[in-house]
N, C-alpha and C positions, 0 to 999 in steps of 0.2 A: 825929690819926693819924700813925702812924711815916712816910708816905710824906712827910707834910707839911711835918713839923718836918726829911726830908731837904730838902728844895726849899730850905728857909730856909738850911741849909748852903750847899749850892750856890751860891742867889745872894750869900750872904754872901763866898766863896770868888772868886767871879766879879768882884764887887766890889772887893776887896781886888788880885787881877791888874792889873785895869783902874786903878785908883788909885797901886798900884807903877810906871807906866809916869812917872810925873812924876820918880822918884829917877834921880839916877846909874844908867846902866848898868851899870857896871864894879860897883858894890857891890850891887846891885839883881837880877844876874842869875841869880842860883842860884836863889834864895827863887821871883821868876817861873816857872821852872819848875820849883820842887817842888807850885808853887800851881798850875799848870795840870795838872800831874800827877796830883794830888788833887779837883782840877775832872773830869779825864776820867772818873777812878774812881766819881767819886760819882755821873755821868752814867750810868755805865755802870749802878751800882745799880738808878737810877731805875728805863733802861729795862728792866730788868728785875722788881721790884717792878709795874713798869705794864703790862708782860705777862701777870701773875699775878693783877693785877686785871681784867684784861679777859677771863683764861679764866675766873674766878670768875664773872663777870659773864652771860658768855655760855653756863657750864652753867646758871647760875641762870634765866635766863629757855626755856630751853631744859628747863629742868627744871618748870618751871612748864608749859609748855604742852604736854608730854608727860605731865601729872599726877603728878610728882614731889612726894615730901614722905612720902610710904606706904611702910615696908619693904617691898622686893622688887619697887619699879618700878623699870624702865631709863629713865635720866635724872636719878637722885637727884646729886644734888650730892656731891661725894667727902668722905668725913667728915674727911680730915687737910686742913688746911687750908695754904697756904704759909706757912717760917717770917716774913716779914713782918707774917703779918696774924693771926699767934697772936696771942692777949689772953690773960694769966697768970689761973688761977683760973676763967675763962670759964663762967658756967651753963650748962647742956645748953636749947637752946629749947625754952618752954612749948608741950604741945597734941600735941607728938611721940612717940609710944609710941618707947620704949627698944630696941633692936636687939638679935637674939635672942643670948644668949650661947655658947649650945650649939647645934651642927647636923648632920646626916646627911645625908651626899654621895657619892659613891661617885668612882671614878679615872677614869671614861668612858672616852673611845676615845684617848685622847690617850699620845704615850709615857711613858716616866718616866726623870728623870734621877737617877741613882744609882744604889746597888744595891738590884736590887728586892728584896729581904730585909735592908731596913734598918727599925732598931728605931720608926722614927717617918715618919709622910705628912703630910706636907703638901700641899694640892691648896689651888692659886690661883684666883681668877676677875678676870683681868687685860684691861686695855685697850690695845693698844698704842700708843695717840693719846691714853692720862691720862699729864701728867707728873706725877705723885703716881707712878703705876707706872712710869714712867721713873725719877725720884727712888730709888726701891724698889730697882728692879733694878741700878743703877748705884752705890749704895752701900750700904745694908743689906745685900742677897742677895751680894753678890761677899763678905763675912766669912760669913756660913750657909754658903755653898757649900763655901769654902776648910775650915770649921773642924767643918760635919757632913757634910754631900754629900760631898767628897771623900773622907770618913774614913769612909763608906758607913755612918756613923749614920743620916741622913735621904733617905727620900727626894724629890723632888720631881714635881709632875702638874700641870701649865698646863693650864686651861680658859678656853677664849676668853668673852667679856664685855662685846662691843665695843658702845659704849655712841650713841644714836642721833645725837645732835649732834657727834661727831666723822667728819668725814667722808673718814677715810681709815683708819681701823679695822677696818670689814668687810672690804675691800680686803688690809690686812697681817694678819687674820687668816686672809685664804684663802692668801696667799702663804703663810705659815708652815709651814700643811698641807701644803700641795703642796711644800715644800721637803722633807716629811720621804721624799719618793716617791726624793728625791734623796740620802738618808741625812745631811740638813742642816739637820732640824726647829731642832734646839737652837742651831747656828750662827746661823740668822736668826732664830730668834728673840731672843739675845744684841744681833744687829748692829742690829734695829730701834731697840730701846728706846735702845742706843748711840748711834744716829744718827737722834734721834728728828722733829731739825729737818730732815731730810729724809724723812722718811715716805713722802710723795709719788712721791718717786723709786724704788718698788722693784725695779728694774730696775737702778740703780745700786745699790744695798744688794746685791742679789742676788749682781751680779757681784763683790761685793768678800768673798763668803764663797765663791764659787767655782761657783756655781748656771749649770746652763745655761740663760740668761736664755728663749730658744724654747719651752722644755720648761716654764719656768716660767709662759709666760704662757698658753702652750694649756691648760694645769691651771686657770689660773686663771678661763681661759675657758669656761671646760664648767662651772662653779662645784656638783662633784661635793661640793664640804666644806661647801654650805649646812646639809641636814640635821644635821651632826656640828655647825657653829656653832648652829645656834636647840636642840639638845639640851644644848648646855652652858648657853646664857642662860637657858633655863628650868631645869634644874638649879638654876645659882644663884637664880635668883626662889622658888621652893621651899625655900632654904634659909635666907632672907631676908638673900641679898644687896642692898646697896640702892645701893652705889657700890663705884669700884675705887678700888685694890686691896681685896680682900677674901680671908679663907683659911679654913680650915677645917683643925685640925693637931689629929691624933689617934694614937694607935696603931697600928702597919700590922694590917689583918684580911687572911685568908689572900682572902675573899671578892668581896677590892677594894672592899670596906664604907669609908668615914672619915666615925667618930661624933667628934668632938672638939668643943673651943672653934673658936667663929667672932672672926675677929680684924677688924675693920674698918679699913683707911685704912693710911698708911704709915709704920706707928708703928717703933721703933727696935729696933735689933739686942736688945739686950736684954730689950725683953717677948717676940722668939723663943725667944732664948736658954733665959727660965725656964721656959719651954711645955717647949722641948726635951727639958732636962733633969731635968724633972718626971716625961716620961712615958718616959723611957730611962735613969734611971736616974743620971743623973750627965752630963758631958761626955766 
């Protein structure tokens, strides 16, 4: 495994410091700290890498005992996986029916960002505690945004998706609602996935898009946005959503109808890109 053969750097690296400390000083000091330098970095990887095994770890068995493995249960395992633990060529696992390509979903209750007479919709079913949809929103979606959304080519419709085993999800998908009461739907929803290592805190997120934190949490309190959250997770279950991120990108209908492809996991600006300009026509 790639996490492995780092370890062996590492101590290989650790090694070599520790070993340098027998030379001269004076000739010996520079090299010590570009090697501890390199030591930090590679640490730093690790823990990161071992973060990404432990969320895999933890939807996996969580996804297991919520009967995950079915298109369109909550709890499936997110199909992009982190770049560490891609394997080039990878088979699809035996025994698994294939995830539907085409879907019908409509724009539900949720706002939309863009201009709503843009040539193309796109309607998400996101999580705000997957970092795959963190990953997403933080650097794929900020190029769509900048290069169709703002160009009022696409539009965009978030549907919540908050997935059982994250346990601060349901929590920022009612904040989010209740932000829109504040005309700051799309601000905290930006600022979540931004600050996604503080999740917990939405009261500090809140304050930091400008949200009157009082107003925020008596919304939150009354939990008036249940109804609209179990209407969108079943939505997505109906269209066999099976993990986030997930999309559904179609042609805008006057109806708030979106028949398009279903896109699974948090694949790259690019397979947007051809969707986009497939169905509008060009860039």
């Amino acid at each position: 495994m790639k996490t492995m053969k780092r370890i062996m750097v590492v101590i290989a690296l650790l090694l070599t410091v520790f070993q340098a400390g027998g030379y001269a000083a004076d000739k010996k000091a520079d090299k010590k700290t570009n090697d501890i330098a390199e030591v930090k970095a590679s640490i730093e990887e690790l823990r990161q890498e071992v973060k990404d095994l432990k969320m895999l770890m933890g939807a996996f068995i969580a996804g297991v005992a919520s009967g995950a493995g079915r298109p369109g249960q909550v709890g499936e395992i997110p199909q992009q996986l982190p770049p560490s633990y891609q394997q080039p060529n990878q088979p699809q696992a035996q025994g698994r029916p294939p995830l539907p390509t085409e879907a019908t979903t409509t724009v539900g209750d949720g706002p939309v960002l863009g201009n709503k007479d843009a040539k193309v919709t796109i309607v998400e079913f996101s999580d705000y505690e997957c970092p795959f949809c963190a990953r997403f929103h933080t650097e794929t979606f900020k190029q769509l945004k900048k290069d169709y959304v703002d160009t009022g080519k696409v539009r965009v419709v978030y549907r919540d998706f908050p997935l059982p085993f994250h346990q601060s999800a349901m929590k920022a998908a009612t904040a989010v609602n209740c932000a829109q009461e504040q005309g700051k739907y799309w601000d905290m929803n930006f600022a979540i996935f931004e600050n996604q290592k503080d999740i917990a805190d939405i009261d500090g997120i809140g304050k930091k898009v400008g949200l009157d934190v009082a107003k925020l949490n008596t919304c939150i309190a009354s939990n008036k946005y249940a109804d609209k959250i179990a209407n969108d997770l079943n939505d997505g279950r109906q269209v066999g959503v099976g993990g986030t991120p997930s999309f559904v990108i179609a042609k805008t209908s006057p109806d708030g109808t979106v028949k398009g492809k279903l896109i699974a996991g948090a694949v790259p600006y690019n397979v947007f890109k051809a969707e986009i300009d497939a169905l509008a026509g060009g860039k």
